[in-house]
N, CA, C and O atoms as CSV, one atom per row, in Angstrom:
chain,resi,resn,atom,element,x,y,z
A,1,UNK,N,N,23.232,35.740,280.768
A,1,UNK,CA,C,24.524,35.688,280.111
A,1,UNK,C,C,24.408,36.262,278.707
A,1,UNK,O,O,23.449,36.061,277.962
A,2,UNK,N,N,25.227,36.824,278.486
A,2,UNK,CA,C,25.281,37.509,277.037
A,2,UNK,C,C,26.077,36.320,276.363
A,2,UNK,O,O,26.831,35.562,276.973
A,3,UNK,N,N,25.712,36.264,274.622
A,3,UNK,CA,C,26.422,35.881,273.856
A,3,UNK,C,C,27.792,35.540,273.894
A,3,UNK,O,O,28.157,34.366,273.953
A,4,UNK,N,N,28.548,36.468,273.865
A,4,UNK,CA,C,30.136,36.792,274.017
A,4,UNK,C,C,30.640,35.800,274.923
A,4,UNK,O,O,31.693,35.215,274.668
A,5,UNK,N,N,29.727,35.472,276.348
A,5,UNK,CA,C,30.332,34.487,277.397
A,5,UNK,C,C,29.820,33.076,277.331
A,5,UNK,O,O,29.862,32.225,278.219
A,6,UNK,N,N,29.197,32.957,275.790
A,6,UNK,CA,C,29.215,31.437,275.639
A,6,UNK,C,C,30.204,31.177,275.030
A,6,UNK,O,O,30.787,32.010,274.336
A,7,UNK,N,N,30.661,29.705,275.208
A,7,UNK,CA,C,31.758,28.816,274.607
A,7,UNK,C,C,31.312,28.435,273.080
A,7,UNK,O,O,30.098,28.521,272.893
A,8,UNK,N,N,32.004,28.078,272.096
A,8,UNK,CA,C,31.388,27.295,270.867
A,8,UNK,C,C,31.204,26.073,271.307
A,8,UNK,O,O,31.755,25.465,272.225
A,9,UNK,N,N,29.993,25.626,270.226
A,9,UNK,CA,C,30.152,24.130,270.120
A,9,UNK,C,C,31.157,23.503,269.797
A,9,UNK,O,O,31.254,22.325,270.143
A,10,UNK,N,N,32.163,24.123,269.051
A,10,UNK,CA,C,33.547,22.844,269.158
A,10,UNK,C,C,34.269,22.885,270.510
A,10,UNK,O,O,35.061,22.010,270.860
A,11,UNK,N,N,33.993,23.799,271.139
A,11,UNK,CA,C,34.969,23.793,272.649
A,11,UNK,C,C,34.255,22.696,273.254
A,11,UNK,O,O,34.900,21.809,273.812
A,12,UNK,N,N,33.383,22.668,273.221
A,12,UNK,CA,C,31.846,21.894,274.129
A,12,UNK,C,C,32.459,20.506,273.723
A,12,UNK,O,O,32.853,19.730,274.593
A,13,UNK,N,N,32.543,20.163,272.187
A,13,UNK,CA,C,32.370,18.441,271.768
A,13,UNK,C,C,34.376,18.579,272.311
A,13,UNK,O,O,34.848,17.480,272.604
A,14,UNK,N,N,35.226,19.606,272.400
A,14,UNK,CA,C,36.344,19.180,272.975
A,14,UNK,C,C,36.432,18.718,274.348
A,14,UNK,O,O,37.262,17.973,274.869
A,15,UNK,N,N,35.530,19.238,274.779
A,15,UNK,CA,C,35.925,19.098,276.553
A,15,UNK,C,C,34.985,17.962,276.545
A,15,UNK,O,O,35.377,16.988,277.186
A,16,UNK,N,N,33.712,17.845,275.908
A,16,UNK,CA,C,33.375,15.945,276.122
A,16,UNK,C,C,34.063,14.528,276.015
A,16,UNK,O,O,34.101,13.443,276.596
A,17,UNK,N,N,34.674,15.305,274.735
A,17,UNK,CA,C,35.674,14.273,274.416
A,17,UNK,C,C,36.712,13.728,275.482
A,17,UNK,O,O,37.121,12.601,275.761
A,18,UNK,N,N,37.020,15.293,276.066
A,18,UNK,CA,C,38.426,14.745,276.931
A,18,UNK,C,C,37.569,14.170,278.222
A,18,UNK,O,O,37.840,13.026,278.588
A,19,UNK,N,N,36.579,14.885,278.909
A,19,UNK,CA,C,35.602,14.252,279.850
A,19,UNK,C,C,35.791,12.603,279.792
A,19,UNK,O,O,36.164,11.944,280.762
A,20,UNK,N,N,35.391,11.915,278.170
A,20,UNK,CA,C,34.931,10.694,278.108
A,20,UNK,C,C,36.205,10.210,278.160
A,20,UNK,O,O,36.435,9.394,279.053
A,21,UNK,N,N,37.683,10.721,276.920
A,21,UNK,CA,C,38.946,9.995,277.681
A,21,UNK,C,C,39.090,9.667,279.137
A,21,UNK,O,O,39.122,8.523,279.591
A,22,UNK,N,N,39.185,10.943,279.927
A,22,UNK,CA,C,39.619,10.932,281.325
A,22,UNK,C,C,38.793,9.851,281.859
A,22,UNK,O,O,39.533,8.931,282.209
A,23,UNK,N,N,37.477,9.570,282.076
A,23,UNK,CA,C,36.704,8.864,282.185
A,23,UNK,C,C,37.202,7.157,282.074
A,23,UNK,O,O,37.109,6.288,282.941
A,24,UNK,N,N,37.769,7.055,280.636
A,24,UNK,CA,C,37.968,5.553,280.281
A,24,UNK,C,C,39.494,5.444,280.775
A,24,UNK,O,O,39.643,4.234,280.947
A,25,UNK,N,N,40.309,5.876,280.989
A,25,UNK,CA,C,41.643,6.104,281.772
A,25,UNK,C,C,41.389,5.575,282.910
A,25,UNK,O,O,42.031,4.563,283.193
A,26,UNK,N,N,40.247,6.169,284.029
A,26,UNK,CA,C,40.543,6.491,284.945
A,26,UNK,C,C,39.666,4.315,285.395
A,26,UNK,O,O,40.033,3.560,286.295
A,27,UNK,N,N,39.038,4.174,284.792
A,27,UNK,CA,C,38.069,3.108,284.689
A,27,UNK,C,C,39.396,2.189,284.582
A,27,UNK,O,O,39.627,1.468,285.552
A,28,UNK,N,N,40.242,2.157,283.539
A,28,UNK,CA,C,41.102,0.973,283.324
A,28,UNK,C,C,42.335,1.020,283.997
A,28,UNK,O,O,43.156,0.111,283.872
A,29,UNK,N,N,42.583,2.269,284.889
A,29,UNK,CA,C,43.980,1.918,285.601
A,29,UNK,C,C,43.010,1.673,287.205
A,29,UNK,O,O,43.712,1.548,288.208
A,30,UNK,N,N,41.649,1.618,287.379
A,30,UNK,CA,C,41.363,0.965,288.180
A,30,UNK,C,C,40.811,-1.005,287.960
A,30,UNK,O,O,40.305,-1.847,288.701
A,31,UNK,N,N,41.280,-0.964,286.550
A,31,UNK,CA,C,40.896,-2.462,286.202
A,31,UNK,C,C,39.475,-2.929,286.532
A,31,UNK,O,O,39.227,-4.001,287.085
A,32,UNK,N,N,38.328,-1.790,286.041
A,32,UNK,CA,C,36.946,-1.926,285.947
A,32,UNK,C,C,36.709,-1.742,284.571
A,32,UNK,O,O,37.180,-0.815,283.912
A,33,UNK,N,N,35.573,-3.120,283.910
A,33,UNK,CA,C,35.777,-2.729,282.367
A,33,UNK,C,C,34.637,-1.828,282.346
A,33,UNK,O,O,33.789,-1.515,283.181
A,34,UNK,N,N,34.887,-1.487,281.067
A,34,UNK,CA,C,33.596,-0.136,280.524
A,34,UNK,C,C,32.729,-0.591,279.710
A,34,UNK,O,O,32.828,-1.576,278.978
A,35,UNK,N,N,32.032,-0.009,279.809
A,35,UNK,CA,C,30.612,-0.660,278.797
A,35,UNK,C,C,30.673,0.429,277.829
A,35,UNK,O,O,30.541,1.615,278.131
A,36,UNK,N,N,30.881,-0.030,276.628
A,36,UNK,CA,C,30.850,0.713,275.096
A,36,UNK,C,C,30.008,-0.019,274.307
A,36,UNK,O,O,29.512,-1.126,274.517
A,37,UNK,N,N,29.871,0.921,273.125
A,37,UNK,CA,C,28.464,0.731,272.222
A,37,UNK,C,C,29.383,0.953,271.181
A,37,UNK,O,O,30.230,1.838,271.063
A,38,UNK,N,N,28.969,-0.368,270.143
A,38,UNK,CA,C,30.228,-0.649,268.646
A,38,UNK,C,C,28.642,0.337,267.700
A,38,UNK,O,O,27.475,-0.048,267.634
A,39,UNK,N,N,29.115,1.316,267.260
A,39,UNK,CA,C,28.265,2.200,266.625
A,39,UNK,C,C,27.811,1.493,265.190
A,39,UNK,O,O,26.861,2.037,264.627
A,40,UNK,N,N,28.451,0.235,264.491
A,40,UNK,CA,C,28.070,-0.216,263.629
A,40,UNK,C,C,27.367,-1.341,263.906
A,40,UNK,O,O,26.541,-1.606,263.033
A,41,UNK,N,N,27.417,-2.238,264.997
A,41,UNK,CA,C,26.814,-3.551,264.954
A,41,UNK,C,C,25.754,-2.958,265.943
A,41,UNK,O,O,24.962,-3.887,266.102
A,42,UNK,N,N,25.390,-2.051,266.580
A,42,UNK,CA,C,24.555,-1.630,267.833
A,42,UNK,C,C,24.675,-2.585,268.780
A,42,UNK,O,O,23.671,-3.073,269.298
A,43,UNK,N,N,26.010,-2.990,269.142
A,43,UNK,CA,C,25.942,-4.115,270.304
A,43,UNK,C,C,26.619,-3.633,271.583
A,43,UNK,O,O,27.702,-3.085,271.380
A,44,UNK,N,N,26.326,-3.691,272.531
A,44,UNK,CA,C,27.080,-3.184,274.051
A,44,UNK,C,C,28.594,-4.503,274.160
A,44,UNK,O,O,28.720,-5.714,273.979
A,45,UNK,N,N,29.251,-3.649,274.453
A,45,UNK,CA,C,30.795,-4.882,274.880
A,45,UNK,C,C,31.091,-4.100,276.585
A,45,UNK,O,O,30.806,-2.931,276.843
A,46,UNK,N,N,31.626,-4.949,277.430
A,46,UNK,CA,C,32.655,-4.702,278.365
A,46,UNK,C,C,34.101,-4.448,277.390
A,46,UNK,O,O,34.262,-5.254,276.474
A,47,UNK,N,N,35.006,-3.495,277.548
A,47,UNK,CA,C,35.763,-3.218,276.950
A,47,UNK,C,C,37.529,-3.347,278.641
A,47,UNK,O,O,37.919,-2.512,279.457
A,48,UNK,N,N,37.819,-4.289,278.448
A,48,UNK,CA,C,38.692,-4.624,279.681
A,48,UNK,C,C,40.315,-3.723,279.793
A,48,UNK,O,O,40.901,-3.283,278.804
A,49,UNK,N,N,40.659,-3.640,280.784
A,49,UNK,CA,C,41.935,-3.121,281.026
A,49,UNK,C,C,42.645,-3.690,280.221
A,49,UNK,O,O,43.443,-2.772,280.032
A,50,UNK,N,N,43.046,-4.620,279.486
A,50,UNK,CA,C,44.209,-5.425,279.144
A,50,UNK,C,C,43.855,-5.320,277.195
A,50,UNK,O,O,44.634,-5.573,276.275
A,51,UNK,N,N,42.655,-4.937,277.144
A,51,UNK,CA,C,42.047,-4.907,275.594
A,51,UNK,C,C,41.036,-5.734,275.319
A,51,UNK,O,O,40.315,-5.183,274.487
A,52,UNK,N,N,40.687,-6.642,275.572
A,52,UNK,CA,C,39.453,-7.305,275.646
A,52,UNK,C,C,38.467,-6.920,275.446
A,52,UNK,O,O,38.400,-5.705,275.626
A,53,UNK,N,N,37.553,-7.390,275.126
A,53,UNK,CA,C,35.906,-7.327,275.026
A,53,UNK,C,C,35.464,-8.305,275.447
A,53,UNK,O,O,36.273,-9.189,275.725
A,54,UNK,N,N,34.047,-8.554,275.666
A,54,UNK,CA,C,32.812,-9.519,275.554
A,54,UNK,C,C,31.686,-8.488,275.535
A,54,UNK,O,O,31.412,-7.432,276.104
A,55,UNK,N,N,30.951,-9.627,274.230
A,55,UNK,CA,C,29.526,-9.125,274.439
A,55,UNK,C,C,28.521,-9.095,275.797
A,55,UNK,O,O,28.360,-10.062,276.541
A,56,UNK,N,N,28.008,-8.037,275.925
A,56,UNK,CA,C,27.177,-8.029,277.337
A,56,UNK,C,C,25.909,-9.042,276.458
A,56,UNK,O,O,25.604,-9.196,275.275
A,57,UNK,N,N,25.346,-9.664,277.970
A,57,UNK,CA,C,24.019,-10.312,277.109
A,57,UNK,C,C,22.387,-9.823,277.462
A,57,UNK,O,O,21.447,-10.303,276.828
């Protein structure tokens, strides 16, 4: 592949982004919670359809 037919890195962190939306959408209109990481406390939560959390243990 030549140069020219790569994407940028901001296209790349766009389409992850929407990847990880679509992803957490698709998780809570099936009412399965998600496991997220609070980037300041380094703690894992279930993150629930309705808004909820709990800490995982």
């Amino acid at each position: 592949m030549r140069r020219e037919d790569y994407i940028s890195d901001a296209e790349v962190v766009k389409r992850a982004n929407a990847a990880v939306r679509l992803e957490l959408e698709k998780l809570k209109a099936l009412d399965i919670p998600a496991v997220i990481c609070d980037g300041k406390s380094k703690k894992l939560y279930y993150l629930y359809s309705d808004g909820s959390r709990t800490e995982v243990e």
